[in-house]
N, C-alpha and C positions, 0 to 999 in steps of 0.2 A: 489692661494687660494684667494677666494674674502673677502672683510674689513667688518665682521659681522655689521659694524656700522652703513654701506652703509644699509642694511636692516628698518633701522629708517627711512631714507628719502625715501627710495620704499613705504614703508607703508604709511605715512603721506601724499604723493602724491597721492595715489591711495586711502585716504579717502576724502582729498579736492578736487583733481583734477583738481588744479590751484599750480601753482609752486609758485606765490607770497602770494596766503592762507598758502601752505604747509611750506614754508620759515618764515611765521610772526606765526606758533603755535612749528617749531623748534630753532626760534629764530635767523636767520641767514638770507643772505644774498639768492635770489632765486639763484642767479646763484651760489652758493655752492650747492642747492639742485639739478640743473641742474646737475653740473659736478659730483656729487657725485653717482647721476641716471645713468649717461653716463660710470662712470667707474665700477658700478654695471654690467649694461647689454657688456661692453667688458669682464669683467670676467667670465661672464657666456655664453659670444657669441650667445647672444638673444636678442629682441627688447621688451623692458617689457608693454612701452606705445607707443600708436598712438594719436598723435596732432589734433585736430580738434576744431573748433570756439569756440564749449564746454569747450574747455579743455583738460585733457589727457586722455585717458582714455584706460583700461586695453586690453594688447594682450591676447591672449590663452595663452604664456610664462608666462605672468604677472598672467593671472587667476590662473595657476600652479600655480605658485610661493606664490600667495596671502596669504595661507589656513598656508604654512608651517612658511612663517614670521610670520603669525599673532601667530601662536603656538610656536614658539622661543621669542616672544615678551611675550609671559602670562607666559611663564617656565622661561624668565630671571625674571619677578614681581617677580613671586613665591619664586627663588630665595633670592631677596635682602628683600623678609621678612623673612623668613626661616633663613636664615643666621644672616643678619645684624640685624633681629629683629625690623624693620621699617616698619611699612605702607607704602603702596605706593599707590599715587592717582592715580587712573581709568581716562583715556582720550584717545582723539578719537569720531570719528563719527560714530554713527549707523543710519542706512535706515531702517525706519519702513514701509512696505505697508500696507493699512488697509483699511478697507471700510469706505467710505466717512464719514455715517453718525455715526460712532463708533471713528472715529478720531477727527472729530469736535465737537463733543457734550460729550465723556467720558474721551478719553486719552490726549484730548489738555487741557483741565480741570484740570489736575492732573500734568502737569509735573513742575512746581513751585518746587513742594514735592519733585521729581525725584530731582531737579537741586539742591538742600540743599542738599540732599545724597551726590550726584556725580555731583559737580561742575564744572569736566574737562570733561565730556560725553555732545558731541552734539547729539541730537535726530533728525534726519529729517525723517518729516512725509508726507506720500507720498497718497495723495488718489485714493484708487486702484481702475479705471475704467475695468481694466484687469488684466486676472493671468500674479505676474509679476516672472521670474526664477530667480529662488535663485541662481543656478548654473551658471548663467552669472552675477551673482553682482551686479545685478540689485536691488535688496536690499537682506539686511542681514538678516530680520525679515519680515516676510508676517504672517498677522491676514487672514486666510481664513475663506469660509464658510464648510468645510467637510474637511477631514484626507486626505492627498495625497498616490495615491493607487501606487507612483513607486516613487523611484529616492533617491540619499541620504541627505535622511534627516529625523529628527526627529520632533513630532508633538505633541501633546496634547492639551486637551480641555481645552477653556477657562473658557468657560462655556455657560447654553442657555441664550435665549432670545427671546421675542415674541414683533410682529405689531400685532395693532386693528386698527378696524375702529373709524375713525375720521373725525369729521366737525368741524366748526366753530360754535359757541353759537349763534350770531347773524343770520348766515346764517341759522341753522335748526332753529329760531323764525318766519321764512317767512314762513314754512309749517308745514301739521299737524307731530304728534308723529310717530317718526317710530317704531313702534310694532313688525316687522316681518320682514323677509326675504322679501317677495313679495312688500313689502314699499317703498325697492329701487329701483324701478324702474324710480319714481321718480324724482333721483336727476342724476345728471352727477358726475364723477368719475374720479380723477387725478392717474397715475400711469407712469409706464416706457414706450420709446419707443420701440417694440417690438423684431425689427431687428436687435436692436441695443447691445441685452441683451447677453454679452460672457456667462455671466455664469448662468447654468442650476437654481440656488437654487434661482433666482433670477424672476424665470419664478413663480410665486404664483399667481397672481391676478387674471389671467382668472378662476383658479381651485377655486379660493375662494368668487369670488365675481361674478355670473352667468348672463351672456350676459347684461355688463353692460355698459351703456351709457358714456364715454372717452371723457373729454370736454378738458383736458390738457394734456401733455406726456412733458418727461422732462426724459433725464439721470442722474440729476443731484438732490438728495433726497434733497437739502436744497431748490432749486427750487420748489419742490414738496411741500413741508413744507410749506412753505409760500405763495403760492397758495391755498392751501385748508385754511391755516390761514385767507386768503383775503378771502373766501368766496366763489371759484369758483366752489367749488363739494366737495365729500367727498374723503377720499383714505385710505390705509393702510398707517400706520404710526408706527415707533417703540415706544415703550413706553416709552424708556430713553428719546427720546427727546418729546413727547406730552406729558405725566401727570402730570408735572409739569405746564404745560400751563394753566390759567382759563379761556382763550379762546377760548378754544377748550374742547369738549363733547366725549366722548366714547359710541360708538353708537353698542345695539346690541353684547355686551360681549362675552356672552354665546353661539352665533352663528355664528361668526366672527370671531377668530382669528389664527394667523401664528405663529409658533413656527420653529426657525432654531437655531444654534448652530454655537461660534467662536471656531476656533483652530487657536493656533498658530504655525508656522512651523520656522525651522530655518536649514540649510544646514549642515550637521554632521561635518563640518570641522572646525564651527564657532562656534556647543556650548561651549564648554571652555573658547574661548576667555573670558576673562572676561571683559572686555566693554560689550560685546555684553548678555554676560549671567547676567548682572547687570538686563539692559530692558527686559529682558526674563522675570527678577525672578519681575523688578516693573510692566508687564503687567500681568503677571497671578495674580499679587497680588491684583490690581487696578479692576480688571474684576470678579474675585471669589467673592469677599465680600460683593458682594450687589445684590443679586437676589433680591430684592424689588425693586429696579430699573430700574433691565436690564428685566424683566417681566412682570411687572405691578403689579397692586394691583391683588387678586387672583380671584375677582369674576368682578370686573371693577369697581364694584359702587362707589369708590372714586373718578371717574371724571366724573361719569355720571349726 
């Protein structure tokens, strides 16, 4: 029978992924966490982790494995409250995927808050250029844009959110009033590059803005941001990060704008944990509360 104890140091490797991190948050030496790794997978006659420049990181044994420590880790918590009638501090690392511009501009904003809650929870925030699998542990928590139509795991809305169009104040001073739709022809137009686009929800620009002039492309929406901020054209832009701006204009409200929607997904094996159902319960909470933010004002005319 193997040393439930060994289970501590399996876990804690496979959220740092470094045996001298994983050793300096168990308090010990690496090479206890080594040998303690090593006499884990001879009890179990498996190879849990594979070595690479990276670091360690998880077999298929180890991904087995992962779902059932982490669930023996949150029933021993439960446990020694239930019992002993103590608290016990939440720690550990969760992998958050998120879209670029919801990660930079809402959720890295707020985790200050988080870290007073739960001062032993690392958050690593990952920005999702691609759908990343939860099922390979690639992260614990992914912000999508739609509900996932297979696989297990559970999902709920964050909530919506809408891009307008946006210029720069100085930049629309050089030409006349844009009045209408047919106005923009105009002006040149920053957005994504096209082939580069994994995901469908993300294809909007052509259907919304009609055979428009592309002076910049950029996969990268902070890039984007600050391009149009400089003046170079106009683009869709999300609200959260433009309305706050006074130098930048909302161009054209009422016949412009995108409406998509966050979900959050997380792998059925991880809700429970509770590390991980902590960031759940502070991202749906941080995202809910403020449609005046993540929407805009309702007609646009507070930044126009």
């Amino acid at each position: 029978m193997y040393d439930w104890n060994d289970l501590r140091y399996f876990l804690e490797l496979s959220r740092q992924g470094k045996l001298v991190r994983a050793a300096a948050r168990l308090q010990v030496d690496h090479t206890t966490v080594s040998r303690r790794i090593g006499a884990l997978e001879k009890e179990l006659d498996v190879r849990l982790f594979d070595k690479s420049p990276r670091g360690y990181q998880l077999t298929d044994a180890g991904l087995r494995l992962l779902p059932l420590a982490e669930r023996i880790e949150t029933e021993s918590n439960r446990l020694y409250q239930d019992i002993a009638g103590k608290d016990t501090r939440l720690g550990g690392t969760v992998r958050v995927a998120a879209p670029e511009a919801l990660g930079s501009q809402v959720i890295a904003r707020h985790v200050t808050g988080f870290r007073r809650e739960h001062p032993g929870i690392e958050i690593e925030l990952v920005a999702e250029t691609r759908r990343m699998s939860l099922s390979k542990r690639e992260a614990d928590i992914a912000i999508s844009f739609s509900r996932p139509e297979s696989g297990r795991l559970v999902a709920w809305k964050l909530c919506d959110y809408r891009l307008r169009l946006y210029g720069a104040r100085d930049y629309l001073a050089g030409y006349p009033a844009i009045e209408s739709i047919d106005d923009l022809a105009d002006h040149g137009f920053v957005t994504y590059i096209d082939d580069l686009i994994e995901m469908p929800e993300l294809r909007f620009f052509d259907a919304t803005v009609k055979n428009a002039r592309v002076v910049f492309r950029s996969t990268n929406v902070s890039a984007q941001y600050n391009a149009i901020l400089d003046g170079i054209g106009l683009g869709l832009v999300h609200c959260f990060m433009a309305q706050a701006e006074p130098r930048l204009q909302v161009i054209l409200p009422q016949e412009v704008s995108v409406e998509r929607a966050y979900w959050l997904v997380v792998h059925e094996d991880l809700r429970a944990v509770a590390r991980v159902d902590a960031v759940c319960k502070f991202l749906t909470r941080i995202l809910g509360r403020n449609p005046a933010l993540m929407m805009g004002a309702q007609d646009g005319a507070a930044r126009g």
